[in-house]
Residue, then its C-alpha position, 0 to 999 in steps of 0.5 A: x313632322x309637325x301637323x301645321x303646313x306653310x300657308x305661301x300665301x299668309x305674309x311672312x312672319x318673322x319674330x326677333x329678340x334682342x336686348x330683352x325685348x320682342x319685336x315682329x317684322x311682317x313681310x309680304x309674300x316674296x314675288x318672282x320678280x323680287x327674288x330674281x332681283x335678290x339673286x342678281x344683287x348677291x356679290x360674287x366676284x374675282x379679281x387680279x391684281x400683281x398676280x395675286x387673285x381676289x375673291x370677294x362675295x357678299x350676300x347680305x347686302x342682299x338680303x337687307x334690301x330684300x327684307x327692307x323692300x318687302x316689309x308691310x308692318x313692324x311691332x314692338x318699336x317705340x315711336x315719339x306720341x305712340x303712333x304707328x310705325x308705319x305711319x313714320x316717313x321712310x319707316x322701313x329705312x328706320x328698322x334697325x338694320x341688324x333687325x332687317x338682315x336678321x329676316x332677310x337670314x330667315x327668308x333665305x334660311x331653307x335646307x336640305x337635311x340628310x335623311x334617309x328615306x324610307x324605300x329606294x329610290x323610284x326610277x324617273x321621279x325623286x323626292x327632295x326634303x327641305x326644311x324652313x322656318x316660317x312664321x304663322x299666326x299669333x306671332x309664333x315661329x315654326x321649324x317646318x320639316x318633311x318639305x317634300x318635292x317629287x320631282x321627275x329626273x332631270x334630262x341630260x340637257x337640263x343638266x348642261x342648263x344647270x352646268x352652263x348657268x353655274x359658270x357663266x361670268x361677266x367682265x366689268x371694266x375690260x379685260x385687262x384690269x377689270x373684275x369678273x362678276x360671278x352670275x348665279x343659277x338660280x333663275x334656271x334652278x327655277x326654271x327647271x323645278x318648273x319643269x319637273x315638279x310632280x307634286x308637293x307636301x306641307x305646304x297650302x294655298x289660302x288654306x288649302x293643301x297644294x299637292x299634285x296639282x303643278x300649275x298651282x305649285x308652279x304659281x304659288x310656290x316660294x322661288x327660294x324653295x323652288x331653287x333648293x329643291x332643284x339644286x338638290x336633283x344635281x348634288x353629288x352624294x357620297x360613295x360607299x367605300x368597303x374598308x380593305x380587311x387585308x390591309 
């Protein structure tokens, strides 16, 4: 595990190369609200027509306004007279958009690596890894591993929560020849982290590590980290199947 932690509060960092040059995005710190909005904007719907079923889901669409909407600085650009990006009208919109999909990838780039832990599992808690990419100070990028949140077990009604909200769907323009639109379970992943979540590792506030103490880590930590690590508690995992010696 690498020694230096996610600060959540330092804006986001996001380097990018293409064509033989550097450019930096600096993000704000993603807030609740902006993240919910990026769950309700993620595309996912079903559609029948003559018999045959369509899906359709997109996320990028997303990710884009997500990244273009948090934006507070950009380097490595030219602009007519050397002045500042920033000080262009509708900069934001001016980033290439290729440029904005690529740190809205990385802002949803969280991951729960298959490890294996080191003792059994303690009943009534469990610890969740994830893994991120986060940019930290002089414009350099980090994979950070060993993200660990201890969460309690989920209650069985937190588990039909969670079930429910994976299923819920809309019908938009009737129900004869209308689509269904998919509704996510992110806001209730969030909900339910904030209710089990015990303690944390590698991450700090304002410098200062954040572990055991939930009202902290109820504020402060990131909503997507909050979701993976959630969804993490209801995965399924494998069964062991001993091969039949006699066959």
């Amino acid at each position: 595990m690498q020694s230096e932690l996610i600060d959540l509060k330092k804006p986001r960092i996001i380097v990018i190369e293409d064509r033989g040059h550097t450019y930096t995005l600096t993000l704000s710190q993603i807030s609740r609200k902006q993240w919910l909005d990026y769950f309700a904007h993620i595309v996912s719907t079903s559609e029948t027509q003559n018999g045959k079923r369509t899906d359709a889901y997109d996320s990028n669409g997303a990710r884009l306004a997500l990244a273009t909407q948090a934006l507070i600085d950009a380097d490595g650009y030219k602009v007519a007279g050397d002045g500042r990006v920033t000080d262009l009208d509708g900069w934001r919109e001016l980033i290439p958009a290729n440029h904005r999909l690529t740190a809205g990838i990385v802002l949803t780039s969280v991951e729960r690596p298959a490890a294996g832990d080191d003792d059994p599992i303690t009943l009534g808690s469990e610890i969740v890894t994830l893994s991120a990419v986060w940019g930290r100070d002089g414009n350099k990028m980090l994979k950070h591993t060993g993200l660990h949140h201890q969460l309690k077990s989920p209650s069985v009604e937190q588990q039909r929560r969670y079930s429910r909200d994976t299923s819920r769907s809309q019908i938009v323009g009737g129900s004869r020849s209308g689509k269904t639109r998919w509704l996510g379970a992110q806001a209730t992943l969030a909900e339910i982290y904030d209710e089990l979540i015990i303690s944390v590792s590698g991450y700090t506030v304002n410098g200062e590590q954040l572990t055991d103490d939930r009202d902290a880590i109820v504020a402060n930590m990131d909503m997507y980290h909050k979701v993976a690590a959630a969804e993490g508690l209801f995965v399924p995992v494998n069964v062991k199947v001993d091969e039949d010696e006699d066959a």
